[in-house]
Structures are given as structure tokens and as C-alpha cells.
N, C-alpha and C positions, 0 to 999 in steps of 0.2 A: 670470454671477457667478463668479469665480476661489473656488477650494478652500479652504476652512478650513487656514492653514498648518500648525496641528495637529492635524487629521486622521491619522485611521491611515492609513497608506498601502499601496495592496493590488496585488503580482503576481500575476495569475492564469494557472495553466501547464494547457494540457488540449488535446489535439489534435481536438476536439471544437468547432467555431467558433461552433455556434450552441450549446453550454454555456458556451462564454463570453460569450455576449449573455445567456444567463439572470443567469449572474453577477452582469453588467456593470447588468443591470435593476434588479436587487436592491439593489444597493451604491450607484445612481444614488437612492436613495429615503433614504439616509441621511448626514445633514451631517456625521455623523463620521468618514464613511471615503471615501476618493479611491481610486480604480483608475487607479494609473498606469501600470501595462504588462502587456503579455499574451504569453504562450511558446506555442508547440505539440508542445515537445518539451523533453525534459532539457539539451540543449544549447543552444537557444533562452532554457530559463530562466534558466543560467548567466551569459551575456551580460547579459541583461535587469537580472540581480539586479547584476549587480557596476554596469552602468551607474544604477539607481535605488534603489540599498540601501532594499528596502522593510520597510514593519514587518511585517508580515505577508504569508506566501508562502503560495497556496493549492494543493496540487500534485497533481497526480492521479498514480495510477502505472503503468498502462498506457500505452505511447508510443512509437509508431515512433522508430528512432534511436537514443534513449537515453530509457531506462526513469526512471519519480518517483527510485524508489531510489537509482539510482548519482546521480542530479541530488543529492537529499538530501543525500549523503553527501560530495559537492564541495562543495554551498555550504558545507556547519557546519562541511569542513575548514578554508574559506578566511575564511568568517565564522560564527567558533562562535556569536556572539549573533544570529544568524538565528532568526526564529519561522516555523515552515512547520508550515501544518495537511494531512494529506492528505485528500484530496475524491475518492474510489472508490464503485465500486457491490460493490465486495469485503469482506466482514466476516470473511473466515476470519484465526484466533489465530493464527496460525503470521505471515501475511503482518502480521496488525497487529504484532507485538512486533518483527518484523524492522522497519519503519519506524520502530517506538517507540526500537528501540536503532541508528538512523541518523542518529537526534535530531529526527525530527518530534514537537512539542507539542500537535497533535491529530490524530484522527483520526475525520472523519465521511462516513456514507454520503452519496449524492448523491437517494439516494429520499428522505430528511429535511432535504434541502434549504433548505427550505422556512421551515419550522420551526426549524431549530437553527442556519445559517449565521452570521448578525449575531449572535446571544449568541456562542457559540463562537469568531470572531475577538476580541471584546470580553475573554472569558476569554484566552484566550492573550496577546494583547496586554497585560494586565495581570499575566503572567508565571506564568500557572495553565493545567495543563495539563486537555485537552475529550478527551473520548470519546464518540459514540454512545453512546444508550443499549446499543443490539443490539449494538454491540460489545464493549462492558463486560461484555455475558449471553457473547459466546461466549468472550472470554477468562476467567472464573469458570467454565464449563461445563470447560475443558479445562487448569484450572491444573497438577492434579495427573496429567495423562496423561504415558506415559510416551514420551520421545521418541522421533522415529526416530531412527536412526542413520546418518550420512552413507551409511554401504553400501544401508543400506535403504533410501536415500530414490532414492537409484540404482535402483535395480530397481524401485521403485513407477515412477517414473519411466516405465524402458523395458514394466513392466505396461499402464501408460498408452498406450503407443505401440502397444500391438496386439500385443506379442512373448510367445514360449511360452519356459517355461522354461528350453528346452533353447537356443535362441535368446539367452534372455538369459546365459547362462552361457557360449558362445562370445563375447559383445559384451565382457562386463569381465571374461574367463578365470580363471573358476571353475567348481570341479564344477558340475552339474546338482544333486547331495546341498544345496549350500551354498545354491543359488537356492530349492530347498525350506525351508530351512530358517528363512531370511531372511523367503521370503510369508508361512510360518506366524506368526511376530514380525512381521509388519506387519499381519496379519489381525488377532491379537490387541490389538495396540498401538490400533489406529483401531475396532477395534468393528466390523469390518464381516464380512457375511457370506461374500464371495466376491471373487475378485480384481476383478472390476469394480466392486463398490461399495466396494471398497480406492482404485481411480484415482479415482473422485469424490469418497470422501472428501477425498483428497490434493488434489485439483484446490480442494474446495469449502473448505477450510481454507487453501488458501496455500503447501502445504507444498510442492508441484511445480507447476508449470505450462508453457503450452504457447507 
């Protein structure tokens, strides 16, 4: 039996081959949405999308090649009325509002699957944007923190990487005073006790990663 020609029609990007037979399982159970092509990378989906201009783009953002992100931020150049939900097992604030302001219209984890997939394309597709729940808690948990700052996020950064201070302040030539100075504003900023639960914060938030 040929596709409902009204049908939402769905790209799924994920270098993950058997999440996309989960997808593909899913979306096979409902008459109102078609899966017509699949990426495995941001460059992949580019192609895909301009040859099937779908209504709904499902995009993960982890991805050998070329990352959801920069993908995101080529399609909405080329086609601003693109609707692309991102599909992560990432709920950290920092990395959601960065998709949000790339122009993805939702964003859900992939542990909720399950449960929220078909609503959530539905919502979007009718031109209303979808959040996780767990997402929507961590972005209200952390509206009012205060940012890092590019310098700081540098150094949380090369923290992450295993480097001492003194290390870090020969890598982007500054005193060793100013790398102190920085950790203590990043300690405080993130809440954390010590410089390692500084890089997990940073990692588990979005704000750096690897």
C-alpha cells in the first residue's frame, strides 16, 4: 500500500543504524507519518534534506563528520522553514538552548522515546515547539545561573583535559594568577566542589565537550 500523500514526512539523521530501525519501527505503526530518508551524519543529512525537503527532520547531535549542530544550522540557512526535532541522550541547558538558537523546534531525549516521539513530531509539525519533560526541569533549574565566560569556558575546557594550572596558563599565555582566578569563577558559577566536578558539570551541561 503506497503512503498517505499527506503524510508528515520524516528524515531521520543518527549514525546509530539500528536507532534508526527503532525509528523506522515506530513511525511504520503510524498512517500519518512516511520515513522517507535516513542520514548518518550532518553531511549526509544535508544532501538528503535538500533532495526530499521533509516536513519534519529528526537529528541527533553527536556524529562523526559533521556534528546535529552545524547540520542544523546549514539546513534553516538554506531552508529557514525546515522543522528539525533534536533526538539526544543529552539534556544538559547549555547544549539545549544552543540547538534551540540553531533553530531546532524540539528537543527530546531518546530514553523517552518511547513515549513522547509521535506526539512531539505531531506538535511540531503543527508549528508548536516540544521539549522533554527533563529538559524543560534542566533548563528552569539553570535559567538564572550565571554564565561562563568564553575565557572560562577555555580553561574549564583544558581542566577537563587532565592540565594544571600552570599548564593551562602556558597553553593560552596567561599568568598562572589569572588561571586561578578564572577556576575560582568557574567553581562558583557551576556549583561545584573541586575542579573535577567543575569538568563534569561542564561536560554534563553541554557547556564543553569532548
Amino acid at each position: 500500500m503506497s503512503p498517505d500523500p499527506n503524510s508528515i514526512r520524516i528524515l531521520a539523521v543518527d549514525d546509530h543504524p539500528q536507532f534508526r530501525e527503532g525509528i523506522a519501527t515506530i513511525l511504520a505503526t503510524q498512517p500519518d507519518m512516511n520515513l522517507v530518508a535516513q542520514a548518518c551524519n550532518g553531511h549526509e543529512a544535508i544532501v538528503e534534506f535538500r533532495a526530499h525537503r521533509p516536513d519534519i527532520t529528526l537529528m541527533d547531535l553527536q556524529m562523526p563528520e559533521m556534528n546535529g549542530l552545524d547540520a542544523i544550522i546549514a539546513i534553516r540557512g538554506e531552508f529557514p522553514e525546515s522543522r528539525i526535532i533534536v533526538l539526544t541522550t543529552y539534556a544538559g541547558d547549555v547544549q539545549v538552548l544552543r540547538a534551540l538558537k540553531a533553530g531546532a523546534r524540539g528537543y527530546l531525549l531518546k530514553n523517552s522515546l518511547h513515549k513522547e516521539l509521535l506526539e512531539t513530531i505531531r506538535s511540531v509539525h503543527a508549528g508548536k515547539r516540544a521539549l522533554s519533560t527533563e529538559v524543560s526541569y534542566q533548563l528552569a533549574e539553570h535559567a538564572t545561573d550565571d554564565a561562563l565566560t568564553p575565557a572560562e569556558v577555555r580553561v574549564l575546557r583544558l581542566i577537563a583535559e587532565g592540565n594544571a594550572n600552570k599548564e593551562i596558563a602556558a597553553q593560552l599565555f596567561i599568568s598562572e594568577e589569572t588561571v586561578k582566578g578564572q577556576v575560582r569563577n568557574i567553581l562558583s558559577k557551576l556549583g561545584a566542589n573541586d575542579r573535577t566536578h567543575a569538568a563534569m558539570l561542564g561536560l554534563k551541561r553541554g557547556i564543553i565537550e569532548f
